[in-house]
N, C-alpha and C positions, 0 to 999 in steps of 0.2 A: 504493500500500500504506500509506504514511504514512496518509492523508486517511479510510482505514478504518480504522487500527489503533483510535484514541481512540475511537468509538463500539463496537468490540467489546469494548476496556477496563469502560468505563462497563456495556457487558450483563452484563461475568462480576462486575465486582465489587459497582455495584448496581445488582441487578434488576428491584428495587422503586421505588425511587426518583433521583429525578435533577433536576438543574434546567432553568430552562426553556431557556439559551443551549444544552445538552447535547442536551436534547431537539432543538433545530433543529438541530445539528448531525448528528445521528440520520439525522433524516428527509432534511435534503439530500444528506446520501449514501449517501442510499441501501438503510440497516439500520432496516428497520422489523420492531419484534419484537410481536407478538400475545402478549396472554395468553389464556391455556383458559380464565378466566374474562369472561362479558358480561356486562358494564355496558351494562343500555338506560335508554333516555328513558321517559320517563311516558306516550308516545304510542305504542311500541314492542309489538310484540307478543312475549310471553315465550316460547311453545310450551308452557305448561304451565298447567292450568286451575287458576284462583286465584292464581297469577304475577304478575298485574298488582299484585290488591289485595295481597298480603304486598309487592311491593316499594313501591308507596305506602305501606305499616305503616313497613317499613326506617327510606323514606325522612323519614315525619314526625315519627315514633318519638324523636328526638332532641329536636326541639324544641318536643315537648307540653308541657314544663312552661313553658317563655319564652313560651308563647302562651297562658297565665294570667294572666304578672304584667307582658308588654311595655307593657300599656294601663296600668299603676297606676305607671310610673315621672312623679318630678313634672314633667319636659317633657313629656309626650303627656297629665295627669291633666285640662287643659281641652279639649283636644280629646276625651277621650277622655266626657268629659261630655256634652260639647254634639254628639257622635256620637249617645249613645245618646238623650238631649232629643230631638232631631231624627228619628232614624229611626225612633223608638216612635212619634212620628205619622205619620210618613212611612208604615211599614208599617201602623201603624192606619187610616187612611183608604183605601186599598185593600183592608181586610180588611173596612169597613164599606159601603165602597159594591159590591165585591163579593158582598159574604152579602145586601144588600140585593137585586140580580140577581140569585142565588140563589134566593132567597124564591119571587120574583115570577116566574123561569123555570122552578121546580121545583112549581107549586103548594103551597107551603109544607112540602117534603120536609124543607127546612135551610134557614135564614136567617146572620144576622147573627153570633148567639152561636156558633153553630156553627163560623164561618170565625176569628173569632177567637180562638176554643178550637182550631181548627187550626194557624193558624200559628202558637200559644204552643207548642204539644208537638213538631210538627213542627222549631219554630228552636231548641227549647232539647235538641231528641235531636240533630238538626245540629249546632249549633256543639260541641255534647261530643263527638260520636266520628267526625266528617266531618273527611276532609283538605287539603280549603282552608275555614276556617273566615269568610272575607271573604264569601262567599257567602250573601245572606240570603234567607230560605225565605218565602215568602207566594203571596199569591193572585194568576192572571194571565189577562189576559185569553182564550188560548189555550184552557186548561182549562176558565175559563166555560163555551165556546161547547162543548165538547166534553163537557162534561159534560151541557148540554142535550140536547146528539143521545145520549146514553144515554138522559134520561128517557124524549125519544120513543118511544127503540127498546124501552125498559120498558113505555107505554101502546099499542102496536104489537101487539106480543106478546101484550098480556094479562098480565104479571108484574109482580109487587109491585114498586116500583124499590128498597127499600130493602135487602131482600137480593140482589135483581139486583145493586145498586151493591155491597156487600159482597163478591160473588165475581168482581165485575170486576176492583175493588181486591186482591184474593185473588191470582186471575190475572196480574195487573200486573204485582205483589210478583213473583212466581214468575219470569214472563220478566225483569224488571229485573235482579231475583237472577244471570239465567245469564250475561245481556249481560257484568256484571263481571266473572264467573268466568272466563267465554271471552275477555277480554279485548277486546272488541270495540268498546271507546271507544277503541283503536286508529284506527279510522275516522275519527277525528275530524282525523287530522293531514293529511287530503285537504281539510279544511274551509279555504276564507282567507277574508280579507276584504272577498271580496267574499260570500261569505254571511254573516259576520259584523256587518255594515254592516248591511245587510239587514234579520234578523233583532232586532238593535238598535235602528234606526230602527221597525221593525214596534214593538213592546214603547213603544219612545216618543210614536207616536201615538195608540198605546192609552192611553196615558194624558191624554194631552193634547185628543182627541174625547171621550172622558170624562168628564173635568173639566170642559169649558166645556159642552157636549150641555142637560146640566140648566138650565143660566144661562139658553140659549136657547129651552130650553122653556118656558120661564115666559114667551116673548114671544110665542110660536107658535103656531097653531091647525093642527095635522096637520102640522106639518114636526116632523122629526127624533121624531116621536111623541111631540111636544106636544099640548096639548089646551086652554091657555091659561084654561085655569081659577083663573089667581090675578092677584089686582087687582095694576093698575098701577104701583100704591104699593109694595108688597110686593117683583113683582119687578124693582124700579128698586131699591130697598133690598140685596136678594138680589147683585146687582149689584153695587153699589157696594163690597160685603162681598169679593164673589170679585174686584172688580178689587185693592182695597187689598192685600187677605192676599198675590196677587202679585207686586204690585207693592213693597211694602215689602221683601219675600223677599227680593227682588230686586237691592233698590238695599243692604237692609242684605249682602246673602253679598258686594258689590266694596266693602262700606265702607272694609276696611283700604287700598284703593288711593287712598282720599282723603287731604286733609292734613286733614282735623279732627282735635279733640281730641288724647290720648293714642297710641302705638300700642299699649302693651295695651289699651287701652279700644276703640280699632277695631277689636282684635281678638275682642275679647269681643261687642259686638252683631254680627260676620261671624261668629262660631263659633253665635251663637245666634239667627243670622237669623229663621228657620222661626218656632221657639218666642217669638220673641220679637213677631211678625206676627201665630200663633194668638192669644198671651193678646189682645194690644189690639184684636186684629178682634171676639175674644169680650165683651171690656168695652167696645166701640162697640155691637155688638147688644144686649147686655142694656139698656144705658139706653133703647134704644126698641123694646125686644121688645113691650113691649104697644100699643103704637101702628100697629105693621108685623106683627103673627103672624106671625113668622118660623118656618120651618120646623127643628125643632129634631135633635138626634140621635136616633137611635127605637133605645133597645136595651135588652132586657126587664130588668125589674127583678128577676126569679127568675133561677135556674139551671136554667133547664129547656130540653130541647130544643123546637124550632119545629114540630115534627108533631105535629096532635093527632091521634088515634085516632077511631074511629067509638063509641066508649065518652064521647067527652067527655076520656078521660086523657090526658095526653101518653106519648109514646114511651117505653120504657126507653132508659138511655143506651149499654149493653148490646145491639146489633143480633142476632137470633137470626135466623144465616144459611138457615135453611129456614122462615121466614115468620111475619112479624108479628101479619097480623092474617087471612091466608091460607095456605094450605100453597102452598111452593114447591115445583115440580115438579123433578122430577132432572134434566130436561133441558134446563131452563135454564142451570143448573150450568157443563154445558158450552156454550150458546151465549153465555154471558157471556165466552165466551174470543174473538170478535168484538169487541167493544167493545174486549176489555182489548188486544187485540194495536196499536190504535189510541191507545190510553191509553200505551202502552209506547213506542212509537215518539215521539210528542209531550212524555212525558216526558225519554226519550233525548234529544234535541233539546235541550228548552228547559232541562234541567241542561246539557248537555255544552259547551253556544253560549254558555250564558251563565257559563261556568268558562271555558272559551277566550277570551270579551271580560276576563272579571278576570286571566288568568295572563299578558294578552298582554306580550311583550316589554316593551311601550312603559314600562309601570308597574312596572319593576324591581323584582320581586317576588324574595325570596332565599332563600326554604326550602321552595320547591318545590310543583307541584300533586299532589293527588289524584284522578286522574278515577275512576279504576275503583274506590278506595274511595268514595267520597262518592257515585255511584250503588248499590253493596254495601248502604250505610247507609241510602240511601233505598229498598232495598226490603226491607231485612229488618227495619228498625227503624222508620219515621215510613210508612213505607203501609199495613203492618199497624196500626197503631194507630189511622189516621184509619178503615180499615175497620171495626175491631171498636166503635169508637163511633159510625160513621155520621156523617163529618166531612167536606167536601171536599177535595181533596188540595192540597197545600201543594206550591210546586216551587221552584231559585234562580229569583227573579227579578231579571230584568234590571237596570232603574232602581233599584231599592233595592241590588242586588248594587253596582253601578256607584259609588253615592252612596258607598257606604261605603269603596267603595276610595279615591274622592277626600277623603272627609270626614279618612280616616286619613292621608294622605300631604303632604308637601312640596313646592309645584311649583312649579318656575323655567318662566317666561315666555319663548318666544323670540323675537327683534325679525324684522323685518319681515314679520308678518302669521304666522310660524309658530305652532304648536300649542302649548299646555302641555307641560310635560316632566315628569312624577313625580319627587324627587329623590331620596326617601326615604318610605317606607312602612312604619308602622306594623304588621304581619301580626302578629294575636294573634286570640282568640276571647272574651276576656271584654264587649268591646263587642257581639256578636253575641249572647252568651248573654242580657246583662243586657237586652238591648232585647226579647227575648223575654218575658221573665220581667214586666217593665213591662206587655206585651201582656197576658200572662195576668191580671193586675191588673185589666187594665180591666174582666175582669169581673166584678170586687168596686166596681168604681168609676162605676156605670151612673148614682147621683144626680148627679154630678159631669159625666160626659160626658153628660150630659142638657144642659147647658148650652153646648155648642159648639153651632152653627148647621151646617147641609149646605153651608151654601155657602161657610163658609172651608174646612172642609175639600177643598170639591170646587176650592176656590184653591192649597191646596196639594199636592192630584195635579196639577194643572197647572203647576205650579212645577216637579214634579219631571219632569214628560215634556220640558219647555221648556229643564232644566237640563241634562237625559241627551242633548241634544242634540251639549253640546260633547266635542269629540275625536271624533264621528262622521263619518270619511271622507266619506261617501255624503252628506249636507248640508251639509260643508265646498265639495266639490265643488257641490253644487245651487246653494249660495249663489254661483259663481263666474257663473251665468247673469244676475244683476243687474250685473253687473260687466260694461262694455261698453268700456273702455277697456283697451286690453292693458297699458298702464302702470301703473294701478291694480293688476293681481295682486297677490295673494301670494306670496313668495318660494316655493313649493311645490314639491316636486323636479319633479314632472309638469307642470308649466307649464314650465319650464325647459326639459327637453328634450322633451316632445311639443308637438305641433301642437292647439290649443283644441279644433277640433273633434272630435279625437278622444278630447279628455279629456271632452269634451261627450256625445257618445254613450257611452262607458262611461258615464257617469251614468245616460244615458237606460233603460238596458238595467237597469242596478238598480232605475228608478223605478218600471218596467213591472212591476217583480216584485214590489216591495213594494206597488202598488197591487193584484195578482193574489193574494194573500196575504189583504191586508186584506177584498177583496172576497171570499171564500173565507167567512173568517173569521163576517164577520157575513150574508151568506146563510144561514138556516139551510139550505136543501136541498141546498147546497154544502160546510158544517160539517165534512163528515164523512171527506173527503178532504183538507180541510187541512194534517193534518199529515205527509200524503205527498208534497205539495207543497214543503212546508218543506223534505223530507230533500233533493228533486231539484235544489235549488238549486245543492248539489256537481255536479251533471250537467250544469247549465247552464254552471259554471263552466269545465268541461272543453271544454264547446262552442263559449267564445268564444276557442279558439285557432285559430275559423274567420274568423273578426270580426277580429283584434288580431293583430298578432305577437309575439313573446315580447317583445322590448324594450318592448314596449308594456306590455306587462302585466305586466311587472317592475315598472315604475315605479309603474301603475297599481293593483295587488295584491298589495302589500307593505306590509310596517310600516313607518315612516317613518324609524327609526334605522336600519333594515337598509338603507332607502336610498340614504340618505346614505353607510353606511360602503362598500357596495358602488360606490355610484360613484366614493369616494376612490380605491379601490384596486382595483377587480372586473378589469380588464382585465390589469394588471398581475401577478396572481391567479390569474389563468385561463391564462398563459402560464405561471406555475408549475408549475402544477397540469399540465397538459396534459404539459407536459415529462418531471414524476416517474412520471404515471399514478395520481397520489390525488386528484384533482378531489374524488370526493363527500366525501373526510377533508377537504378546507379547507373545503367548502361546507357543509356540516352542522354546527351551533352547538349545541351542548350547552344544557340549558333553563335550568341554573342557574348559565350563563355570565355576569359582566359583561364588556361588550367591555371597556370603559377596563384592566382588568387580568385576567390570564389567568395562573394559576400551571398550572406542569405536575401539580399534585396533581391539579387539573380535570378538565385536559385526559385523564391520563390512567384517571380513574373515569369520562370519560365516551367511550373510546376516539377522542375529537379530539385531531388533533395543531394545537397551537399556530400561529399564521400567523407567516411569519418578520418581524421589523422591519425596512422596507424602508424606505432613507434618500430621503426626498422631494426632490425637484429645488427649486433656489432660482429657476429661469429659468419663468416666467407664460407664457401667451399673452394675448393681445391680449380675448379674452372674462373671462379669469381675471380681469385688471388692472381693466378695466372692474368686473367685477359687485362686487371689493374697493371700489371707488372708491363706489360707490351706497350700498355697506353702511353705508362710514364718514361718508357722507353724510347716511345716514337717520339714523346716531344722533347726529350733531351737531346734526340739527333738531330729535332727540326732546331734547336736553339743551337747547336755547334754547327749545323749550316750555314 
């Protein structure tokens, strides 16, 4: 009766509040009190349509205005610089070598102007009223390919594609719309990482086949759909342009780990790697641009759309959804709701995947995701707008989302062969805005970016496919296949306690899928099933509980601090847990938990109860003593280095 009284004390006299030692007293014995009110997660379904998006409003609602001014305080004011320097080209070059595939896949439906007239209205309606605003909007290769299989299915048919494409975009909009309202990025929390891997590495060799593709067409005669129509000179030139620009990217983003010069001055050519590789690769080509006809940037010098008309005029910018330059039929109307149900799904995806790779744990994110708003926004605000101008659709992508999470954050290094750690993250939205608004610029600034060459920029898609590689499970792991000595690993938790070859076929089994993806992708006769592919990923995942056992795929399909914390204490945990009868309350982690400290305000708005502080034993075993001994090993040798 004693061991009760104190927690029924604490319910009558506060209800509301209590602390955290209170709280574990609470729960070990025994009084666990519910309130009438749920607190869910951002992955949560509400029961109530538009549930999701008002509680992402709640949730960001507080710190819309910190996510104005977090980027102008004066420690973030260089990064926050050499963020926007950097991802304005960063996103400009896949806006341009996209619109240029564009062009050339759509019979000059839309080009160049076009995509970077998209991703300007698209990132600057995003970053204003979307709820993770780290998220940057541009062109990906997914879409490309998919938007090809509409033209087809527009010259198929017999219908004009441009208001075809208008009521796809329409359509889209519309299902997007419901997806949010119904809460059905709910879905998403079936998703791990081993789709996320996946999908990430997909997005990264898109960009990295990309970049180099061109380099090597200039060597090639029908490979890779070369045609080898430029001299020697030229493309040795071209060359030497896309090695530099990477290569300098390169060595200047690890220059602060050097001892030269200053450390802000190290810091300052790593903050301004990128930008600092374009100017001098562009004032290396200009002194022998007339010597080498280098192939320059091609982007018109009007403001006019890329379709001309059978008049001679170009387009209005204005799409008049029942036909241009033909009457549209009424019953395309509705078979445009085919395309679009495909467009909606790929869309869902490559938002949903790539807010799940920015929000994940690892990168200690502290004011919360939006999924269900920031899809709401992208169909009611930026898919409408790309349709009613006849613009390509703009979606988050990956490698630019990615860059900008790292460009904004603090990461501690961990020793023996482990991953970066995020320590501290910048979350605001005026870097996202301004780098848009930059975009839109460019196209006042056509005399100017006349004077970049293709081939640095196609050095810095490649930089950044090459860059979006790090923190990638799925090639962390590939790279362990060069590795033939078992003393060689990495300290990795999956090395430790599994067997190689089984961490070895998990990889294999991702490879297959990302290869099944890719090959999908640029098939066009295959195009078109794509992004159903993508979604069955979660299926497969489900599947390899036939393959793996759970231990197995704890280690192997998890985030890496959940790792580690769970093997500190999972067992001991679990004997808790199992005892009280609340397993799933210790096992479920609130989203905008820090483990290192946990207050009962947390715990209790996120209906988790606190894990009790369980006093660690001072007595090792014999493996324990060993792997401590290695550690302080390795970094006596890092310090005599």
């Amino acid at each position: 009766n004693g061991a009760h009284s104190s927690p029924v004390c604490v319910s009558n006299e506060l209800p509301g509040r209590m602390t955290e030692a209170e709280a574990v007293i609470r729960d070990q014995s025994g009084w666990i009190v519910t309130s009438a009110h749920k607190d869910l997660g951002p992955l949560d379904f509400t029961g109530r349509i538009g549930g999701g998006v008002w509680a992402d409003l709640k949730r960001r609602a507080p710190f819309y205005a910190s996510d104005w001014t977090d980027a102008f305080y004066p420690e973030n004011m260089q990064k926050s610089a050499s963020t926007i320097l950097y991802l304005f080209i960063a996103a400009l070059a896949p806006a341009i070598t996209f619109g240029s595939r564009f062009l050339d896949g759509t019979n000059g439906q839309f080009g160049v102007l076009e995509m970077i007239m998209s991703t300007a209205i698209s990132g600057m309606l995003f970053s204003t009223f979307a709820g993770q605003p780290l998220s940057i909007l541009g062109a990906t290769g997914p879409f490309l390919a998919y938007t090809l299989v509409v033209y087809d299915l527009g010259i198929a048919m017999n219908l004009e594609f441009m208001p075809l494409y208008f009521w796809t975009c329409m359509w889209c909009a519309f299902f997007t719309i419901l997806v949010a309202l119904f809460d059905l990025c709910a879905l998403m929390k079936h998703v791990t990482m081993f789709s996320e891997d996946i999908f990430a590495g997909l997005i990264s060799l898109i960009f990295i086949i990309d970049g180099i593709r061109p380099i090597i067409q200039n060597f090639s005669d029908g490979w890779f759909g070369g045609t080898s129509s430029m001299p020697l000179v030229n493309a040795m030139f071209e060359a030497l342009l896309f090695l530099y620009t990477f290569g300098l990217a390169s060595y200047l983003s690890h220059f602060r780990r050097t001892p030269w010069l200053l450390r802000p001055l190290r810091n300052l050519f790593a903050n301004f790697a990128v930008t600092i590789s374009l100017v001098t690769a562009s004032a290396l080509a200009a002194i022998y641009k007339t010597e080498t006809n280098l192939r320059m940037l091609n982007v018109e010098a009007e403001l006019e759309p890329a379709l001309t008309l059978s008049t001679g005029a170009k387009r209005p910018w204005i799409v008049n959804p029942m036909g241009i330059e033909t009457e549209f039929p009424v019953w395309g109307i509705f078979f445009a709701i085919l395309p679009a149900v495909g467009f909606a799904v790929l869309g869902y995806l490559d938002q949903n995947l790539t807010s799940v790779i920015v929000n994940r744990p690892s990168n200690n994110l502290k004011k919360g995701p939006g999924y269900h708003l920031d899809l709401f926004v992208r169909g009611a605000v930026t898919l409408p707008a790309c349709a009613i101008l006849g613009l390509p659709l703009s979606v988050a992508s990956t490698v630019p989302s990615i860059t900008h999470v790292t460009r904004r954050c603090q990461v501690q290094q961990l020793p023996q062969g482990e991953r970066k750690v995020p320590v501290k993250v910048v979350e605001q939205r005026a870097t996202n805005f301004l780098i848009h608004v930059l975009i839109g610029c460019a196209l006042f600034l056509a005399p100017v970016l006349k004077f970049l060459p293709r081939s640095v920029l196609q050095g810095v898609f490649f930089y950044m496919g090459i860059a979006s590689l790090t923190g990638n499970n799925l090639f962390d792991r590939l790279f362990l296949w060069l590795v033939w000595e078992p003393k060689n690993y990495p300290a990795y938790i999956y090395i430790q306690k599994l067997p190689v070859k089984r961490v070895h076929l998990y990889t294999f089994v991702q490879l297959i899928c990302l290869a099944i993806l890719y090959g999908l992708k640029e098939i066009k006769a295959t195009s078109v099933v794509f992004p159903f592919f993508m979604a069955s990923l979660a299926i497969i995942r489900k599947a390899l509980r036939f393959m793996f056992t759970a231990e197995e795929l704890k280690y192997l399909d998890s985030y890496p601090d959940a790792e580690e914390e769970e093997d500190r204490s999972g067992s001991v945990m679990e004997d808790i847990n199992t005892s009280r009868g609340h397993q799933h309350q210790f096992q479920r982690r609130p989203w905008s938990l820090n483990r290192t400290s946990r207050t009962w305000a947390t715990c209790q708005r996120s209906r988790r109860w606190p894990r009790p502080r369980l006093r660690r034993s001072t007595r090792t075993s014999k493996d324990d003593r060993h792997l401590e001994m290695s550690k302080k090993g390795g970094n006596a040798c890092e310090r005599s280095v």
